[in-house]
N, CA, C and O atoms as a Tripos MOL2 file, in Angstrom:
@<TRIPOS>MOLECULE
protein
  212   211    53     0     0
PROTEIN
NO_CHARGES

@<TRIPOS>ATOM
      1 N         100.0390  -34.6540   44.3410 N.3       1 UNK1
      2 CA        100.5740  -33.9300   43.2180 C.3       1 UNK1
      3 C         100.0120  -32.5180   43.2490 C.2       1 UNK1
      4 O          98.7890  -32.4610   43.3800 O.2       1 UNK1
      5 N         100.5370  -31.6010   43.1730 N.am      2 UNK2
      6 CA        100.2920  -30.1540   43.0710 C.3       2 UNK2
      7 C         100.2450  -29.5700   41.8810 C.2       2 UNK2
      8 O         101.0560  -29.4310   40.9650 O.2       2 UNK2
      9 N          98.5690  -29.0900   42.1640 N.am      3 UNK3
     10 CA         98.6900  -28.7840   40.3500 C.3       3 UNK3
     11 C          97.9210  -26.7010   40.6500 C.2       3 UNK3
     12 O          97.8330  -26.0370   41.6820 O.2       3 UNK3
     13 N          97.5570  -26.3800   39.2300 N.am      4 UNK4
     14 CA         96.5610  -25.4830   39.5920 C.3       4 UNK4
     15 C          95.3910  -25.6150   38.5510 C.2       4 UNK4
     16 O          95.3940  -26.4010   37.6040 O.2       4 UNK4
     17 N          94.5900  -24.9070   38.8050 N.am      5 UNK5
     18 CA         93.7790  -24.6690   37.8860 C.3       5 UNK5
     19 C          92.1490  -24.7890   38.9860 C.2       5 UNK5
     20 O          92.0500  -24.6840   40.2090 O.2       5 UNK5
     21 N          91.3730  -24.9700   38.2320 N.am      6 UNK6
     22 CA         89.7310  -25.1870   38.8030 C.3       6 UNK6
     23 C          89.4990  -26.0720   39.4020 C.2       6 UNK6
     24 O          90.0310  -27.0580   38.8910 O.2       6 UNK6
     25 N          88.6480  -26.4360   40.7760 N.am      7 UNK7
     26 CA         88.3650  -27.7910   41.4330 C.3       7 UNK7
     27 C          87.2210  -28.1910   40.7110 C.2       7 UNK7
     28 O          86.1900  -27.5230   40.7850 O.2       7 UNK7
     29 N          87.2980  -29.2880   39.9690 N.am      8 UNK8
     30 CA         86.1950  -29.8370   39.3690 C.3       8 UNK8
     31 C          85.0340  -29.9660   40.0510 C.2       8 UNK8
     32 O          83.9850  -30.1260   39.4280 O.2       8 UNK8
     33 N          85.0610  -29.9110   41.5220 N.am      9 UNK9
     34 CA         83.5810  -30.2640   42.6980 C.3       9 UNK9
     35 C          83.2800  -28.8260   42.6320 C.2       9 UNK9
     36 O          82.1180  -28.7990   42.2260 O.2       9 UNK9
     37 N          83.6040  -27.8360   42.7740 N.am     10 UNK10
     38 CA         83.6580  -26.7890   43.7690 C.3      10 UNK10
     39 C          83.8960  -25.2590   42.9800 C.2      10 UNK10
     40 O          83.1970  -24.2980   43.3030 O.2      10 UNK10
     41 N          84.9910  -25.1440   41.8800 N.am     11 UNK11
     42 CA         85.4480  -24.4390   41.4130 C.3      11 UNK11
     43 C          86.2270  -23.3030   41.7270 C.2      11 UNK11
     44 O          86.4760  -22.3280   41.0180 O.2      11 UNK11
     45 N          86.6560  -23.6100   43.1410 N.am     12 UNK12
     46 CA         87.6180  -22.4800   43.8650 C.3      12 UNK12
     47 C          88.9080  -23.0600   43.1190 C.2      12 UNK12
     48 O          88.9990  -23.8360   42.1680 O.2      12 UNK12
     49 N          90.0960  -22.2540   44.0680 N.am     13 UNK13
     50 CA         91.2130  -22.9890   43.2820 C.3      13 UNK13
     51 C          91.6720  -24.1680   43.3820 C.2      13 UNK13
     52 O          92.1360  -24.4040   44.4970 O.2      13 UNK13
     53 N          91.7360  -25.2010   42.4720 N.am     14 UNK14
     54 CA         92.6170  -26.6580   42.6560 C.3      14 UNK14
     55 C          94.3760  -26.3070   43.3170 C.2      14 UNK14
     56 O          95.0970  -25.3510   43.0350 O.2      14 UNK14
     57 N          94.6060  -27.2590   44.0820 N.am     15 UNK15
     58 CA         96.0120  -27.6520   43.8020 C.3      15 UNK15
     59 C          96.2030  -28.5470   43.5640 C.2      15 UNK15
     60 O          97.3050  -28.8060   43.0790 O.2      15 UNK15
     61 N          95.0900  -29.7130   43.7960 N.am     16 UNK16
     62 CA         96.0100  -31.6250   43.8380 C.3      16 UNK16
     63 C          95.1740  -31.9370   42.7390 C.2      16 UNK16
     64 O          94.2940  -31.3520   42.1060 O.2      16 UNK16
     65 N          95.6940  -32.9780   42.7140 N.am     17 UNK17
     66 CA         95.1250  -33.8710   41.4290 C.3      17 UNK17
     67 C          95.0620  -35.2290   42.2280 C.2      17 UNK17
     68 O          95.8980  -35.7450   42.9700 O.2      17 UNK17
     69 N          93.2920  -35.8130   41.6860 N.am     18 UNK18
     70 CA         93.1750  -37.0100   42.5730 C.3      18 UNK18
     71 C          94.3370  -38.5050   41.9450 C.2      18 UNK18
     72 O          94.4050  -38.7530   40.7410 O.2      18 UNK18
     73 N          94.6490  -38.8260   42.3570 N.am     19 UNK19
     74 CA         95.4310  -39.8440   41.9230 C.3      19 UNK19
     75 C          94.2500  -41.2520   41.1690 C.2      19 UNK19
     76 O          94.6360  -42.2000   40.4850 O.2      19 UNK19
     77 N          93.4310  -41.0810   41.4050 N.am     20 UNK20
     78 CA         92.6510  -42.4610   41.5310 C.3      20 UNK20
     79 C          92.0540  -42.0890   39.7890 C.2      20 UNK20
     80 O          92.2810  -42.7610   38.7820 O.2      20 UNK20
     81 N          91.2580  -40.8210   39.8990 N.am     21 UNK21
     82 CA         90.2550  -40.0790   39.0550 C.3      21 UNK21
     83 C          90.7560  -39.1100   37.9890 C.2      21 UNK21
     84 O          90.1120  -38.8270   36.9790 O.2      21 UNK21
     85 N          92.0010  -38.6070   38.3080 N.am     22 UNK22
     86 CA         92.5660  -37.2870   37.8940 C.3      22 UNK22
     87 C          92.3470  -36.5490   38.0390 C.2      22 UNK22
     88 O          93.1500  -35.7020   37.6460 O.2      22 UNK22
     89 N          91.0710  -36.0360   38.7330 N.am     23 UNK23
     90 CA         90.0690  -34.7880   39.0720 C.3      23 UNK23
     91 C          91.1940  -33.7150   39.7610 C.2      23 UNK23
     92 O          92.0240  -33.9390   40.6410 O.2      23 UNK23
     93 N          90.8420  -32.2170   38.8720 N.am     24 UNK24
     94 CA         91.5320  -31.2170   39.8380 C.3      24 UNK24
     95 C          90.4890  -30.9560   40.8000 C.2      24 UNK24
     96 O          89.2810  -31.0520   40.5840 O.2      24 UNK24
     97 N          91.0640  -30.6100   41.9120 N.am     25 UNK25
     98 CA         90.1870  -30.5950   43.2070 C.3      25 UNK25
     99 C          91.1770  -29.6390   44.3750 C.2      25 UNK25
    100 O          92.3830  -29.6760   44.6190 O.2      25 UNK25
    101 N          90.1920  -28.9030   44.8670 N.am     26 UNK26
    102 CA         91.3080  -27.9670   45.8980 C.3      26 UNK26
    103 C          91.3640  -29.3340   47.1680 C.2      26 UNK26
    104 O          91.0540  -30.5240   47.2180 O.2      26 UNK26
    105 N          92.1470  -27.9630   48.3660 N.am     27 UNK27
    106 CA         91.9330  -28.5650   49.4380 C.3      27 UNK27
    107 C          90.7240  -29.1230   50.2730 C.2      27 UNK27
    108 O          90.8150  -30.1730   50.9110 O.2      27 UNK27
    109 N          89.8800  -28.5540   50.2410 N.am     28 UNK28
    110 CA         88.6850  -29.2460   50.7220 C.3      28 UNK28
    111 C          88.2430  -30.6350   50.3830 C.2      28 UNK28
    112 O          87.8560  -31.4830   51.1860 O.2      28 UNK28
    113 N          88.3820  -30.7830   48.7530 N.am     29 UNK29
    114 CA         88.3180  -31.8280   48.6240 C.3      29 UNK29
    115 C          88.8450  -32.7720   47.9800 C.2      29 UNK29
    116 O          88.3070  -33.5040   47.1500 O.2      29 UNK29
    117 N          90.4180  -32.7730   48.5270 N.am     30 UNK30
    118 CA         91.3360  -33.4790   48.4900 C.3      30 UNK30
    119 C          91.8960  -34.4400   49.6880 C.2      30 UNK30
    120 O          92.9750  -34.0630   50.1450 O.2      30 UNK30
    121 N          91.3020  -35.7040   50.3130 N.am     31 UNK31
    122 CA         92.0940  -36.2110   51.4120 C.3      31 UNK31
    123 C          93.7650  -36.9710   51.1140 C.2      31 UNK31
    124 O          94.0440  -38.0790   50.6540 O.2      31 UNK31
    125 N          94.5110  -36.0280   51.5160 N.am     32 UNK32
    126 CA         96.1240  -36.7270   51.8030 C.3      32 UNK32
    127 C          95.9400  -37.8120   51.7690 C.2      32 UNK32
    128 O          96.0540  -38.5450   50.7870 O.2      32 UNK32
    129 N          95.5010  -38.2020   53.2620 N.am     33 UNK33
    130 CA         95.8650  -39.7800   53.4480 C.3      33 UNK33
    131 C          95.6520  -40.4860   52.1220 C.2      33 UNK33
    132 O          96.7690  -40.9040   51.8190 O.2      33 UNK33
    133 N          94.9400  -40.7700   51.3440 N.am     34 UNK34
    134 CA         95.0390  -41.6850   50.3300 C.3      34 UNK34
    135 C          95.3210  -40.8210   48.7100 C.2      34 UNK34
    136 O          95.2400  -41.3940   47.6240 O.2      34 UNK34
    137 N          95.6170  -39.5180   48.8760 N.am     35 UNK35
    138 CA         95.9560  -39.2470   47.5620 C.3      35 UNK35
    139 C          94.9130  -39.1740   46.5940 C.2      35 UNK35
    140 O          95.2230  -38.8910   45.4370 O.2      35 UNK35
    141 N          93.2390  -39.4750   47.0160 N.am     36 UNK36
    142 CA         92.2970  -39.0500   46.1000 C.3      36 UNK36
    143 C          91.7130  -38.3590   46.3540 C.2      36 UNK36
    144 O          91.7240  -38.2760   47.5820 O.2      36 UNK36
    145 N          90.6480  -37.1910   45.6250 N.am     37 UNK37
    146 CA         89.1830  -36.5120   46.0060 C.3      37 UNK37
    147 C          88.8030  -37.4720   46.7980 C.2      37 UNK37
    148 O          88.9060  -38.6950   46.7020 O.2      37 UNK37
    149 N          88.2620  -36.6570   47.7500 N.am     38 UNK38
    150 CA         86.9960  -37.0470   48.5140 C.3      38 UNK38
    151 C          85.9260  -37.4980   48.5180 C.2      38 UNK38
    152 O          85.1990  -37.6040   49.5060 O.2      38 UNK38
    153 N          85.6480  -37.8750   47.2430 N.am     39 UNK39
    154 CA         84.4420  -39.2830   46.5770 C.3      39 UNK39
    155 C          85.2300  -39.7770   46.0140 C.2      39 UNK39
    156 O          84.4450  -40.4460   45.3430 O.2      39 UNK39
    157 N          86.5270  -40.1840   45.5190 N.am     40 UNK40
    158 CA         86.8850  -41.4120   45.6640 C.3      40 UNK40
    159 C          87.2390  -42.2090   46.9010 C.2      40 UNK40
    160 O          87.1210  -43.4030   47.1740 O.2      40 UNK40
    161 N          87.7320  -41.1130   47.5910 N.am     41 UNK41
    162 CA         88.2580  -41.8080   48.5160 C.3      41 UNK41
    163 C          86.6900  -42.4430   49.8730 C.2      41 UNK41
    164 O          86.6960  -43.3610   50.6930 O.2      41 UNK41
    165 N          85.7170  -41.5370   49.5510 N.am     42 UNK42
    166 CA         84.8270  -42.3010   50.2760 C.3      42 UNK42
    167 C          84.2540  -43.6280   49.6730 C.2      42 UNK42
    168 O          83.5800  -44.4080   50.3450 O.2      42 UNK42
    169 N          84.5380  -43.8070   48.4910 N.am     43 UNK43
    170 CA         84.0020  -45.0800   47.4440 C.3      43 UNK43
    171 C          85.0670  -46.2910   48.2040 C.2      43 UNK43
    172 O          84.6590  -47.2970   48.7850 O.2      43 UNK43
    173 N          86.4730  -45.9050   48.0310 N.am     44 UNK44
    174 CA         87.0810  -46.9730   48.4130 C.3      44 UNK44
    175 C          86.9630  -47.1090   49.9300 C.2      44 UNK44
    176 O          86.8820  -48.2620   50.3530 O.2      44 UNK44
    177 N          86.9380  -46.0450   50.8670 N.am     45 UNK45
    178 CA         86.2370  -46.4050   52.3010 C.3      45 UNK45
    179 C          84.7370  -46.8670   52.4400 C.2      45 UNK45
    180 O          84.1540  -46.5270   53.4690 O.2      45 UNK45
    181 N          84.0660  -47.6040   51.5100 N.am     46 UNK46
    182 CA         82.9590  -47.3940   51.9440 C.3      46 UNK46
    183 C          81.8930  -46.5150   51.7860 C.2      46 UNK46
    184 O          80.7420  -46.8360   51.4870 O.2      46 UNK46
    185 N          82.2380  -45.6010   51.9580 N.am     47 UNK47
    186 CA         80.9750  -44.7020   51.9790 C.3      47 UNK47
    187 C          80.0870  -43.6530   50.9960 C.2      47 UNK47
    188 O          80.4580  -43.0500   49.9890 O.2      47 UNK47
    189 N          79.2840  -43.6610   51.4090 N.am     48 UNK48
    190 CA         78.5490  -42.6980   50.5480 C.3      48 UNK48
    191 C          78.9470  -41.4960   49.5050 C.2      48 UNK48
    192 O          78.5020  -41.4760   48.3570 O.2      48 UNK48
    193 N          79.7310  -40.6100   49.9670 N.am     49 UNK49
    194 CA         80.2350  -39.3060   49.2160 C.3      49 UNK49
    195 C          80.5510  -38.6240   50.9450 C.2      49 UNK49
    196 O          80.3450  -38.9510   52.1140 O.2      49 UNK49
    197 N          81.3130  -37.2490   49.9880 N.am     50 UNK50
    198 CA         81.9050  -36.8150   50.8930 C.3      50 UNK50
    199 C          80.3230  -35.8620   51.7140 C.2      50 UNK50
    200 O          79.2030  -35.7050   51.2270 O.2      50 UNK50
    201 N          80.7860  -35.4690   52.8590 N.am     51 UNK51
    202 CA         80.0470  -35.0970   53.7270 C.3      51 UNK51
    203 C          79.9060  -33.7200   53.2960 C.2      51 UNK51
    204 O          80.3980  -33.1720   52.3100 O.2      51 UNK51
    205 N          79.0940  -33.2210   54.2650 N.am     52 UNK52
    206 CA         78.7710  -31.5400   54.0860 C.3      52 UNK52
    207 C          80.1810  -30.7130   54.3690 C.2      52 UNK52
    208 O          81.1600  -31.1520   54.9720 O.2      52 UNK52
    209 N          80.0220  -29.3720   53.7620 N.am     53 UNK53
    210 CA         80.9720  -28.6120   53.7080 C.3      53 UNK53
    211 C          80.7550  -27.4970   54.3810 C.2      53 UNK53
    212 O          81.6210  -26.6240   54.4250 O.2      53 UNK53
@<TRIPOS>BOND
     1     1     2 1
     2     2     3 1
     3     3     4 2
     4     3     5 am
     5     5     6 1
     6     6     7 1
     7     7     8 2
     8     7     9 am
     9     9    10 1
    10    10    11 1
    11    11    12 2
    12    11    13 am
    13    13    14 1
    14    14    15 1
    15    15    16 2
    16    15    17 am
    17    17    18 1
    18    18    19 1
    19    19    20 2
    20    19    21 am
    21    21    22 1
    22    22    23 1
    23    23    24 2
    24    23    25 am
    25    25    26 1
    26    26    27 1
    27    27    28 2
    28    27    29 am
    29    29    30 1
    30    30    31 1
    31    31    32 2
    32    31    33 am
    33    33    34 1
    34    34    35 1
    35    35    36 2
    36    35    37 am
    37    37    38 1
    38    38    39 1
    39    39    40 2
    40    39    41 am
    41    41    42 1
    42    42    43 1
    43    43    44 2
    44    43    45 am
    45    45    46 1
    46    46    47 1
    47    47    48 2
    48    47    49 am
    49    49    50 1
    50    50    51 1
    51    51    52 2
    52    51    53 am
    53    53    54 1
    54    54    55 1
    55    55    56 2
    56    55    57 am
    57    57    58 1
    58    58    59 1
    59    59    60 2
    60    59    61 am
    61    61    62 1
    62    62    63 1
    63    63    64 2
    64    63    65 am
    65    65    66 1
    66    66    67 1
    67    67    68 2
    68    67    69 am
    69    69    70 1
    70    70    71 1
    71    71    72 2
    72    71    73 am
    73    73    74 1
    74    74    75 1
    75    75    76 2
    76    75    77 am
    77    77    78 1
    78    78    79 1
    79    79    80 2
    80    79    81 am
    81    81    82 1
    82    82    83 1
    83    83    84 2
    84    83    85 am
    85    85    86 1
    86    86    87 1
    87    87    88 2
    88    87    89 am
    89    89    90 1
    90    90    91 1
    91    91    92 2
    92    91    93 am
    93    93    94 1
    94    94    95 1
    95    95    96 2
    96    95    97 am
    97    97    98 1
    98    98    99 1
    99    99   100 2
   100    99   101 am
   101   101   102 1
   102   102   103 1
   103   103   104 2
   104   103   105 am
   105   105   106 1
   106   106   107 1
   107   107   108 2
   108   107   109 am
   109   109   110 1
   110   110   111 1
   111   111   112 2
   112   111   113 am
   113   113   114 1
   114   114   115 1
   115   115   116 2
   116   115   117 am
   117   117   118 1
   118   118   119 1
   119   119   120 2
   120   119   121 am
   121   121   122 1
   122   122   123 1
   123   123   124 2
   124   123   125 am
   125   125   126 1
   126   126   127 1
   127   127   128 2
   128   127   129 am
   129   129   130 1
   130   130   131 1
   131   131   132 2
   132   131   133 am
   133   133   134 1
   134   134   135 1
   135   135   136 2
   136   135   137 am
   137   137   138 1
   138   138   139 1
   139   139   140 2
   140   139   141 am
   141   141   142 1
   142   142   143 1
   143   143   144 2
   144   143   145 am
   145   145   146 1
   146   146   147 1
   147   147   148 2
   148   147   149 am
   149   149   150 1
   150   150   151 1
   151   151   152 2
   152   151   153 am
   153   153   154 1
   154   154   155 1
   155   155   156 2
   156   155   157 am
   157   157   158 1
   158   158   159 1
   159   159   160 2
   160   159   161 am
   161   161   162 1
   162   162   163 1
   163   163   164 2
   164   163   165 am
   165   165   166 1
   166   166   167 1
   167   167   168 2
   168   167   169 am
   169   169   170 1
   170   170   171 1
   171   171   172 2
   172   171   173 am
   173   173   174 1
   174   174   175 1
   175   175   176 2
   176   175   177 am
   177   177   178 1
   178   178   179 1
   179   179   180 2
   180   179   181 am
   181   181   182 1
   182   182   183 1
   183   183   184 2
   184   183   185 am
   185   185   186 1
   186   186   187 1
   187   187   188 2
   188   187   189 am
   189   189   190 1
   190   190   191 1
   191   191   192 2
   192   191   193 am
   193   193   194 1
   194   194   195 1
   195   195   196 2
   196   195   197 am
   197   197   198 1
   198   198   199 1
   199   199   200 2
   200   199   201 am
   201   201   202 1
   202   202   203 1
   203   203   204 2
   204   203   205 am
   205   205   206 1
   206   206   207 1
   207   207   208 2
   208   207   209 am
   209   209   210 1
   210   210   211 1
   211   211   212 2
@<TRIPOS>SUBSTRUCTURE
     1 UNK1         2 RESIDUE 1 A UNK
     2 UNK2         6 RESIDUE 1 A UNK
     3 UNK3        10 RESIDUE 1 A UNK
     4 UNK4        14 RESIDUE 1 A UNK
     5 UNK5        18 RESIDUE 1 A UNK
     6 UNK6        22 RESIDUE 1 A UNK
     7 UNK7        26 RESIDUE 1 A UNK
     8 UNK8        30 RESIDUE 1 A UNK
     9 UNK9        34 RESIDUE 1 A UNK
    10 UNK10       38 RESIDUE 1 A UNK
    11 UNK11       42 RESIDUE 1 A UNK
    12 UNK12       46 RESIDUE 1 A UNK
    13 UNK13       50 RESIDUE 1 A UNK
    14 UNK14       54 RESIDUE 1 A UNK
    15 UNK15       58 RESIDUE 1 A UNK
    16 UNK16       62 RESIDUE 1 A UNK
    17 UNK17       66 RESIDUE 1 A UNK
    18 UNK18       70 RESIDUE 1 A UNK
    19 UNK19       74 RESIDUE 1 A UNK
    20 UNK20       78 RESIDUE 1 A UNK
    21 UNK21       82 RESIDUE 1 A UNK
    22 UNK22       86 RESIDUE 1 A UNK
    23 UNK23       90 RESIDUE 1 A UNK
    24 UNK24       94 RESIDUE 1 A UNK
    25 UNK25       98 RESIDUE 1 A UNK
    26 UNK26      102 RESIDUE 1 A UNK
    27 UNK27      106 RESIDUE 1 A UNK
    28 UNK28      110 RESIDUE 1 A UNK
    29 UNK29      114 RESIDUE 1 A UNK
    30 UNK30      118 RESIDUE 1 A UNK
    31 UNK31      122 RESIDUE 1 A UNK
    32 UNK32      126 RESIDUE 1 A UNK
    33 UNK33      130 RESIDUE 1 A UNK
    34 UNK34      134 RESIDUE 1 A UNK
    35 UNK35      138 RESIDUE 1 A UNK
    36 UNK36      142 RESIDUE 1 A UNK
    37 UNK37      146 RESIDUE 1 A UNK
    38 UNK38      150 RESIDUE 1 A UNK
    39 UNK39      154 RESIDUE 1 A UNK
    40 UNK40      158 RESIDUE 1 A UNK
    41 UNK41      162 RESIDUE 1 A UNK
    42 UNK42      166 RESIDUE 1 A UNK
    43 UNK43      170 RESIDUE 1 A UNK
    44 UNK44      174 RESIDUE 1 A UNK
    45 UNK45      178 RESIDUE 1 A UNK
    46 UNK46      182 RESIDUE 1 A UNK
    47 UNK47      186 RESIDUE 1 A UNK
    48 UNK48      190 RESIDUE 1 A UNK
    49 UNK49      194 RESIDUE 1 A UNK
    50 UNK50      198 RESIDUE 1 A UNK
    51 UNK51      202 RESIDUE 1 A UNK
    52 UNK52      206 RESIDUE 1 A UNK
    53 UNK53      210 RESIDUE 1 A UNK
């Protein structure tokens, strides 16, 4: 979903909105493949949080 406003992680510009969380979140930390931020989507893979930037 393409939105705008502030990335809740980061505070550059958002475009997506996590599907899982609702979190605005830019590209960095937004993964496609599953349509959430990048700590959700490492929660449901498993893992820790997202990696370094």
């Amino acid at each position: 979903m393409s939105v705008t406003g502030l990335c809740q992680r980061c505070e550059s510009e958002a475009k997506f909105s996590c599907d899982r969380c609702g979190a605005l979140v830019c590209q960095a930390h937004y993964d496609p493949a599953t349509g959430y931020c990048t700590e959700c989507a490492a929660e449901v893979r498993g893992g820790s949080g997202p990696g370094p930037r």
